[in-house]
C-alpha positions as a Markdown table, in Angstrom:
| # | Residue | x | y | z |
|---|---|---|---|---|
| 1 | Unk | 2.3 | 63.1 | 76.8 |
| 2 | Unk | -1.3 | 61.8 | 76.7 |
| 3 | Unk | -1.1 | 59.7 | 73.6 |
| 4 | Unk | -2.2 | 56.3 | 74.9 |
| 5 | Unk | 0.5 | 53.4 | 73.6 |
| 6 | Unk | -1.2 | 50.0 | 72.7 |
| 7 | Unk | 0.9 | 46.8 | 72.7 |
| 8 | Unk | 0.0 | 44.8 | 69.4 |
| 9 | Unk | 1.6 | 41.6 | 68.7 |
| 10 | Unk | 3.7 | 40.6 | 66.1 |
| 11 | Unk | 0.9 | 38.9 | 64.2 |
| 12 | Unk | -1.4 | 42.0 | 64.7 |
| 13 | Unk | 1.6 | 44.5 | 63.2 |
| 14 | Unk | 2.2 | 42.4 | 60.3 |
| 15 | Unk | -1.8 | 41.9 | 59.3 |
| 16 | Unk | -1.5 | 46.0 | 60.1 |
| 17 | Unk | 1.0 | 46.4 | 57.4 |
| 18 | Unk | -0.2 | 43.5 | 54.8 |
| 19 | Unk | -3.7 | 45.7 | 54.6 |
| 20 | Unk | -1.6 | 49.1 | 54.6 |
| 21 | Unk | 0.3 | 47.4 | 51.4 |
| 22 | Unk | -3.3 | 46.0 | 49.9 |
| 23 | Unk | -5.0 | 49.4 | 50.2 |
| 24 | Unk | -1.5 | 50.5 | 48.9 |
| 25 | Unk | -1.7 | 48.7 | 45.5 |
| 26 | Unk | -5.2 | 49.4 | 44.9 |
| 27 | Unk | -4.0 | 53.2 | 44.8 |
| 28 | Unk | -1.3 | 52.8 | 43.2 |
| 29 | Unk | -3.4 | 50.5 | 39.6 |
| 30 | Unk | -5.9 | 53.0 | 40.5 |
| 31 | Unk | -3.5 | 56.1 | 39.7 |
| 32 | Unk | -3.0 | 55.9 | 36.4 |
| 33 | Unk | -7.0 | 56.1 | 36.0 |
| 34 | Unk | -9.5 | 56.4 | 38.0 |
| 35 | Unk | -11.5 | 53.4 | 37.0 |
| 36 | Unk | -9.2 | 50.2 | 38.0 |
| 37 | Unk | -10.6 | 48.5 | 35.0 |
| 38 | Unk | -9.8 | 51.3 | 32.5 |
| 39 | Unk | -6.2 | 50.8 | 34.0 |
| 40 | Unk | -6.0 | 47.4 | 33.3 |
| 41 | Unk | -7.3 | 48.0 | 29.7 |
| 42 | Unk | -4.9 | 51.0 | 29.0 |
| 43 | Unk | -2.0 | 48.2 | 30.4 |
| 44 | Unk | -3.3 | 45.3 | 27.8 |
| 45 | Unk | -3.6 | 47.7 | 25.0 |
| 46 | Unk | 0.1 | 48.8 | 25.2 |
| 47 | Unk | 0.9 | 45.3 | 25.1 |
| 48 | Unk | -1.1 | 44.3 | 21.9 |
| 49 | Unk | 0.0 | 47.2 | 20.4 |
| 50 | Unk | 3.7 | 46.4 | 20.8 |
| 51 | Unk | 3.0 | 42.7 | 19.8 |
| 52 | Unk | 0.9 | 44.0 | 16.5 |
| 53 | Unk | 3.6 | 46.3 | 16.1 |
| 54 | Unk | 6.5 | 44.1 | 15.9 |
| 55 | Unk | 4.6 | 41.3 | 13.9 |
| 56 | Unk | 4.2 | 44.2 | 11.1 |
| 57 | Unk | 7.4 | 45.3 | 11.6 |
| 58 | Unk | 9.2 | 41.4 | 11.2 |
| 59 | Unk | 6.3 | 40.4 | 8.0 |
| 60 | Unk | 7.2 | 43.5 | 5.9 |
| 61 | Unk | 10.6 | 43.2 | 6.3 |
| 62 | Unk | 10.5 | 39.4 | 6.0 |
| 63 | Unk | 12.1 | 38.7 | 9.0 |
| 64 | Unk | 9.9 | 36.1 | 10.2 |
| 65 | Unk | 12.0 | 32.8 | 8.4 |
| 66 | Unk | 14.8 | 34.1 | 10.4 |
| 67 | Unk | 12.7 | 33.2 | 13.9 |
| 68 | Unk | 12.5 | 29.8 | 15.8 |
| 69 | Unk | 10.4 | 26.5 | 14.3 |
| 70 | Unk | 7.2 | 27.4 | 16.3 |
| 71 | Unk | 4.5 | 29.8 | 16.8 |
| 72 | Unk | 5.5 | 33.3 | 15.4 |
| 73 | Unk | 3.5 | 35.1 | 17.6 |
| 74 | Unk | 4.7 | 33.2 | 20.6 |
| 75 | Unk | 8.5 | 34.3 | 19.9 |
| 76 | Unk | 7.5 | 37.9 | 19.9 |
| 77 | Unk | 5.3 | 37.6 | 23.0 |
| 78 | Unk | 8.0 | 35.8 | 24.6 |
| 79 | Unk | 10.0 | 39.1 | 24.3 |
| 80 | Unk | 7.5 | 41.8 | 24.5 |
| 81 | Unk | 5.6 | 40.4 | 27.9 |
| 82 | Unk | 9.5 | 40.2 | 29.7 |
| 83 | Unk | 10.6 | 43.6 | 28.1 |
| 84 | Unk | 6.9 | 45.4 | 29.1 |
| 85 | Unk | 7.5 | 43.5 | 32.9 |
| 86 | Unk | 11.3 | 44.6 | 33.5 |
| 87 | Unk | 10.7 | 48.3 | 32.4 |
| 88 | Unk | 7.9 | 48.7 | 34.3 |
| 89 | Unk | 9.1 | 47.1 | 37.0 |
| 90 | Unk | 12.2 | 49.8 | 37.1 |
| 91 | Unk | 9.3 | 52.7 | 36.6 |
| 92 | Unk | 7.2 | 51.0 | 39.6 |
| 93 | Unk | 9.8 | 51.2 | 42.0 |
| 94 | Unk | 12.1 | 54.6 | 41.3 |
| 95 | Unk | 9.0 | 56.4 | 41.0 |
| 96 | Unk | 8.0 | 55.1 | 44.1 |
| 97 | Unk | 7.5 | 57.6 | 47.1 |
| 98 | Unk | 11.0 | 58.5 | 48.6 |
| 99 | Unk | 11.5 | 59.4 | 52.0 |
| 100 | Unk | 11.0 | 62.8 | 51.7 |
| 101 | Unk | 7.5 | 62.2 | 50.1 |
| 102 | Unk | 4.7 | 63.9 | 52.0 |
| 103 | Unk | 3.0 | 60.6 | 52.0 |
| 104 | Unk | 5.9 | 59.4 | 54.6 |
| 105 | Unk | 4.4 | 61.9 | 57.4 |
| 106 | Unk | 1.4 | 59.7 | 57.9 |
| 107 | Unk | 1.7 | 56.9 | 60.0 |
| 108 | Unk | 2.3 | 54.2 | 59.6 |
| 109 | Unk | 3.2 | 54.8 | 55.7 |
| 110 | Unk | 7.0 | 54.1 | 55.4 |
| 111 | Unk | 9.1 | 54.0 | 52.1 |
| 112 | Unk | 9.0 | 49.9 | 52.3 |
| 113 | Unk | 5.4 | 49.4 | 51.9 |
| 114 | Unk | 5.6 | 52.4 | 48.9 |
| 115 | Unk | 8.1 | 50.2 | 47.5 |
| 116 | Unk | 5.9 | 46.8 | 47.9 |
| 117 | Unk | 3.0 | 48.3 | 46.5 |
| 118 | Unk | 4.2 | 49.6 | 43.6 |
| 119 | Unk | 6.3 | 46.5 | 42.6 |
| 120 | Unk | 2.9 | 44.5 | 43.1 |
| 121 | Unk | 0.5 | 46.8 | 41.3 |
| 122 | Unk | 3.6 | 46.6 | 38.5 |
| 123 | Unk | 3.6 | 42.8 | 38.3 |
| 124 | Unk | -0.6 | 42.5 | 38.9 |
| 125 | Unk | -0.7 | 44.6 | 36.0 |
| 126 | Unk | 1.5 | 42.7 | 33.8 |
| 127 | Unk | 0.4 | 39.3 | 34.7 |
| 128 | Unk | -3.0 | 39.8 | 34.2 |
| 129 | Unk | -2.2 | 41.7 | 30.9 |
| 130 | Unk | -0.4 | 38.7 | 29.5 |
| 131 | Unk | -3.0 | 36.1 | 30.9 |
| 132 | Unk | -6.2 | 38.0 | 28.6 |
| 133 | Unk | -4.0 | 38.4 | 25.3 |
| 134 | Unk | -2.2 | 34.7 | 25.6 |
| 135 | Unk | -5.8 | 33.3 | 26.5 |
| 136 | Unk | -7.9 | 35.9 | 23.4 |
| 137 | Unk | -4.9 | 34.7 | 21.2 |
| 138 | Unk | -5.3 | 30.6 | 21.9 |
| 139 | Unk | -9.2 | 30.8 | 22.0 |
| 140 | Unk | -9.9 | 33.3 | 19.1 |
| 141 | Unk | -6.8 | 32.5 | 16.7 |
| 142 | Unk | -4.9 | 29.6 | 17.0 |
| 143 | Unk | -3.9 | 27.3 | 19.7 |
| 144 | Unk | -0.3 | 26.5 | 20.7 |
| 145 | Unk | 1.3 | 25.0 | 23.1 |
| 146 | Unk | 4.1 | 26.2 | 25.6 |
| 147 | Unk | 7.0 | 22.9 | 25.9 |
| 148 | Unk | 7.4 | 23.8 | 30.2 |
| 149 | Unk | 4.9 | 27.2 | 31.3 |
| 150 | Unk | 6.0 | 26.5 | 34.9 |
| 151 | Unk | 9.8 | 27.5 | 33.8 |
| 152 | Unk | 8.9 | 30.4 | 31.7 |
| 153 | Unk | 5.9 | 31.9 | 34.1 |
| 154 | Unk | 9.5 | 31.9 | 36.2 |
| 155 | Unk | 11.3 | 33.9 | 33.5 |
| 156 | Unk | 8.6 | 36.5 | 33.6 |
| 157 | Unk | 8.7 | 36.8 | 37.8 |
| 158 | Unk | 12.9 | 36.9 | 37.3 |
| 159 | Unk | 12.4 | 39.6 | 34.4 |
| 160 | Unk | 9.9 | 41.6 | 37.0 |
| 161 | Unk | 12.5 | 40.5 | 40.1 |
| 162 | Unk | 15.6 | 42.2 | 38.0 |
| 163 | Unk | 13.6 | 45.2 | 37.3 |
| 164 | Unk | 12.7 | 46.1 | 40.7 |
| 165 | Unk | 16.4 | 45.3 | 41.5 |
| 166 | Unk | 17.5 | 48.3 | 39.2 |
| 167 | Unk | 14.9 | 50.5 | 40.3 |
| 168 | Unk | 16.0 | 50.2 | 44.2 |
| 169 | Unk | 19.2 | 51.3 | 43.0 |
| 170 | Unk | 17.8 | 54.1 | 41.2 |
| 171 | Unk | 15.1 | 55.0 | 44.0 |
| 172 | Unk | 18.3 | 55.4 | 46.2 |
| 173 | Unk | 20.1 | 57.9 | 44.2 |
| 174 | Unk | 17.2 | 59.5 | 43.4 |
| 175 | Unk | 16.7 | 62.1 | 46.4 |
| 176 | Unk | 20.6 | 62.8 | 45.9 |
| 177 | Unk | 20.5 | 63.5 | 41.5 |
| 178 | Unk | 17.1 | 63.6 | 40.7 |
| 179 | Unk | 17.5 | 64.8 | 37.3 |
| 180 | Unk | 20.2 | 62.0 | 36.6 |
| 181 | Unk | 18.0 | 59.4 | 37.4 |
| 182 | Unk | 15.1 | 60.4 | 36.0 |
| 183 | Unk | 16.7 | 60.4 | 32.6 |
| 184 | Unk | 19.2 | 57.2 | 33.4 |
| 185 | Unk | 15.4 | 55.7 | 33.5 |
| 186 | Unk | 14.5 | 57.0 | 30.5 |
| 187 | Unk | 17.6 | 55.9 | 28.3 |
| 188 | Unk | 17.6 | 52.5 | 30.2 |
| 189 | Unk | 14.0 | 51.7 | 29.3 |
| 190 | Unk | 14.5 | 52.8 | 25.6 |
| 191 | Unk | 17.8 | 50.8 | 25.3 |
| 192 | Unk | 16.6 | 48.0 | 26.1 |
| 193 | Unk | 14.0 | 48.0 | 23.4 |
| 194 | Unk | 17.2 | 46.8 | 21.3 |
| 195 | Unk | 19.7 | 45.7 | 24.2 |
| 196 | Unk | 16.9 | 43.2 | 25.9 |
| 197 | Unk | 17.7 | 40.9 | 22.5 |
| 198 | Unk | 13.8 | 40.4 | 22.2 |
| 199 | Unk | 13.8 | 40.8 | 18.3 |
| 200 | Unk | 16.4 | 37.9 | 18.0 |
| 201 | Unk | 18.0 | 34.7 | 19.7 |
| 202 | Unk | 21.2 | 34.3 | 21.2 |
| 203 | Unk | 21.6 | 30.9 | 19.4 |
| 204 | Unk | 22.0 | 33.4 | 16.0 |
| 205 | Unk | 24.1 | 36.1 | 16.9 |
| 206 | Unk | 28.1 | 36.2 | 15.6 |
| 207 | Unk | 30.7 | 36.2 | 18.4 |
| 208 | Unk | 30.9 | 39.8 | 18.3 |
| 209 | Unk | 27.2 | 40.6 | 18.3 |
| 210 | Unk | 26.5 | 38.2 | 21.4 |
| 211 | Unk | 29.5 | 40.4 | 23.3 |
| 212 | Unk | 27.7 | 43.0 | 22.8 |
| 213 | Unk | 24.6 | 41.9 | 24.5 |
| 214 | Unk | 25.5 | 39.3 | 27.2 |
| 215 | Unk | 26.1 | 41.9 | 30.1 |
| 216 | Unk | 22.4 | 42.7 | 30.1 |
| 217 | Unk | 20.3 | 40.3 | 32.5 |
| 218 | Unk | 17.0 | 40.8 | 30.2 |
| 219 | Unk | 18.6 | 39.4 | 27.2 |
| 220 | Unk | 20.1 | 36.1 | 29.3 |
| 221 | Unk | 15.9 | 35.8 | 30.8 |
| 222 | Unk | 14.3 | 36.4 | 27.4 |
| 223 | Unk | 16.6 | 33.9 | 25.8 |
| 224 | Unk | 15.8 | 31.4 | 27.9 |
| 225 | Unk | 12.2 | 32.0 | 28.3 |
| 226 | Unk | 11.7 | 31.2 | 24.2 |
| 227 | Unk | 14.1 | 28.0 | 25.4 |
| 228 | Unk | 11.4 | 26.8 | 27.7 |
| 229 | Unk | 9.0 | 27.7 | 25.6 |
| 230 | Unk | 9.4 | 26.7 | 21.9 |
| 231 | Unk | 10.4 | 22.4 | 22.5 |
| 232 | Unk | 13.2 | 23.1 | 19.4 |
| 233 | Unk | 14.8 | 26.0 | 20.8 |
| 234 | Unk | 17.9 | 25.0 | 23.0 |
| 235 | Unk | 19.9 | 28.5 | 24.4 |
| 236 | Unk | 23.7 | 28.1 | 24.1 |
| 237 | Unk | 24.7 | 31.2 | 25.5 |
| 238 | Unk | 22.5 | 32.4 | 28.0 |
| 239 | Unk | 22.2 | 31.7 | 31.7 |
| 240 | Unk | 19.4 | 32.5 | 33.9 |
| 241 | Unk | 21.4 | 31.8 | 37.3 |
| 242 | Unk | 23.3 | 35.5 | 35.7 |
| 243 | Unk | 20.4 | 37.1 | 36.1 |
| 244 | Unk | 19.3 | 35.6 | 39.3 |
| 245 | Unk | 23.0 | 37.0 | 40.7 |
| 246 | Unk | 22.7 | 40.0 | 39.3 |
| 247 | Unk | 19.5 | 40.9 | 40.8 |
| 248 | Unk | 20.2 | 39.6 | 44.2 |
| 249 | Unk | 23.8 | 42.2 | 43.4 |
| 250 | Unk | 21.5 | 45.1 | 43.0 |
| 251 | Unk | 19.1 | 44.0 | 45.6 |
| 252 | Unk | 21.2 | 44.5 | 48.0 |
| 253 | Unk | 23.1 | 47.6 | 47.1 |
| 254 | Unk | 19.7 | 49.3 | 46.8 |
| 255 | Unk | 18.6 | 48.6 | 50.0 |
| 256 | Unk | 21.6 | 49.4 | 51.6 |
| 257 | Unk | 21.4 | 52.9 | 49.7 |
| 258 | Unk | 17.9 | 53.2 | 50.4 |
| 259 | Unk | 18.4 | 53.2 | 54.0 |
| 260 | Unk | 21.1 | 55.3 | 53.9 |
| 261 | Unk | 19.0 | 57.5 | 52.2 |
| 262 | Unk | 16.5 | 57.8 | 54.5 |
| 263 | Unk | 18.4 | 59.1 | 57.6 |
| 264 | Unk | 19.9 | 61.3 | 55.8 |
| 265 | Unk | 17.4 | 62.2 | 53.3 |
| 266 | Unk | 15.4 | 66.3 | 53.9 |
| 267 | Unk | 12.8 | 67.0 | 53.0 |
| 268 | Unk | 14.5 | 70.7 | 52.3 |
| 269 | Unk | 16.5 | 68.9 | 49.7 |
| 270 | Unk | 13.3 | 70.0 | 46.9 |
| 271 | Unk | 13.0 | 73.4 | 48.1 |
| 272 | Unk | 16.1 | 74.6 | 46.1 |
| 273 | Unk | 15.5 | 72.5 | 43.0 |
């Protein structure tokens, strides 16, 4: 009754919400640590672990012959920076605030700007991540050279684009099964350490092998990232436009289940759980 209603414009709503998504994403790289830098450094070291670890894993059990003509640190970051992107990507986004969250009651926070800032932290995070070790790797060890960066930089945005894809549908769901999706992200995450095809190439596989890896959009983006990458590496059986499809598929569906979600969605729902 004597709350006082200002008319903004469009332009003044949107620079409203762009600040509300920037203050957004520096909370949410700021969660995981409290300095944004020691974030940053906890996100790069998982990455060179990973890469140190599979380059041990490949020399000892002299796997590294059976890897494309090229730099053999390349092919593994190749599949490492797009697996580290896409799981993260489907952590960022169905562990974003739900409608239910607390944080919803305070104007004007709303579940799309938890969404945004999450999936932007996510791919900050990875981007920059990938940046220092490609850049300490070509200036302290040896230099390479990438055949087309533009197209693979465009791999890595469609690996982070199909991640936040699965992880709308599982933000969805999650008010509704909780427990379900919370360990449907779990088992997703650790399949596609093998499933995401980043320890081989397509070009490789037997008929029966490739069958059982071509549904997967990762595997089709990581294939052809090391084709735009390595000049003598031409995919055969992959297709990036699948991926693109797929993630515009489950794009949709999870925004249509997200707002479903929402008007129905109580807050009461956690009280018996």
């Amino acid at each position: 009754m004597f709350q006082v209603r200002r008319r903004r414009s469009t332009i003044t709503s949107a620079l409203i919400i762009f600040e509300l998504i920037y203050h957004s994403v520096v909370h949410s790289i700021r969660s995981s640590h409290g300095n944004a830098i020691m974030s940053l450094v906890t996100n790069l070291m998982q990455m060179a672990i990973m890469v140190l670890a599979f380059y041990v894993m490949f020399s000892l059990l002299g796997l590294r012959g059976a890897a494309l003509r090229g730099d053999f640190l390349v092919y593994i970051m190749t599949g490492i920076f797009l697996y580290m992107t896409h799981v993260k990507a489907v952590g960022a986004v169905s562990g974003s605030a739900g409608p239910s969250s607390p944080m919803m009651l305070h104007a004007p926070m709303n579940t799309i700007v938890s969404i945004a800032s999450s999936v932007l932290s996510s791919l900050y995070l990875q981007i920059l991540s990938a940046f220092v070790i490609l850049f300490g790797y070509y200036m302290a060890v040896q230099s390479f050279t990438i055949d087309r960066p533009i197209a693979a930089m465009g791999m890595l945005l469609l690996a982070w684009f199909t991640g936040c894809a699965v992880g709308m549908v599982l933000l969805a769901i999650k008010p509704w099964f909780p427990g379900f999706v919370a360990a449907f992200t779990l088992i997703y995450q650790r399949a596609n350490m093998i499933a995401s095809g980043k320890m081989f190439v397509a070009n490789t596989l037997p008929g029966y092998m490739l069958a059982m890896f071509d549904w997967n959009p990762l595997f089709h983006i990581i294939d052809q990232s090391r084709g735009f990458a390595f000049i003598n590496y031409n995919p055969r059986y992959t297709h990036w436009e699948y991926a693109f499809v797929i993630g515009l598929v489950l794009i949709m569906v999870g925004l249509m289940g997200e707002f479903y979600t929402r008007r129905h969605a109580s807050i009461s729902w956690s009280a018996r759980r």
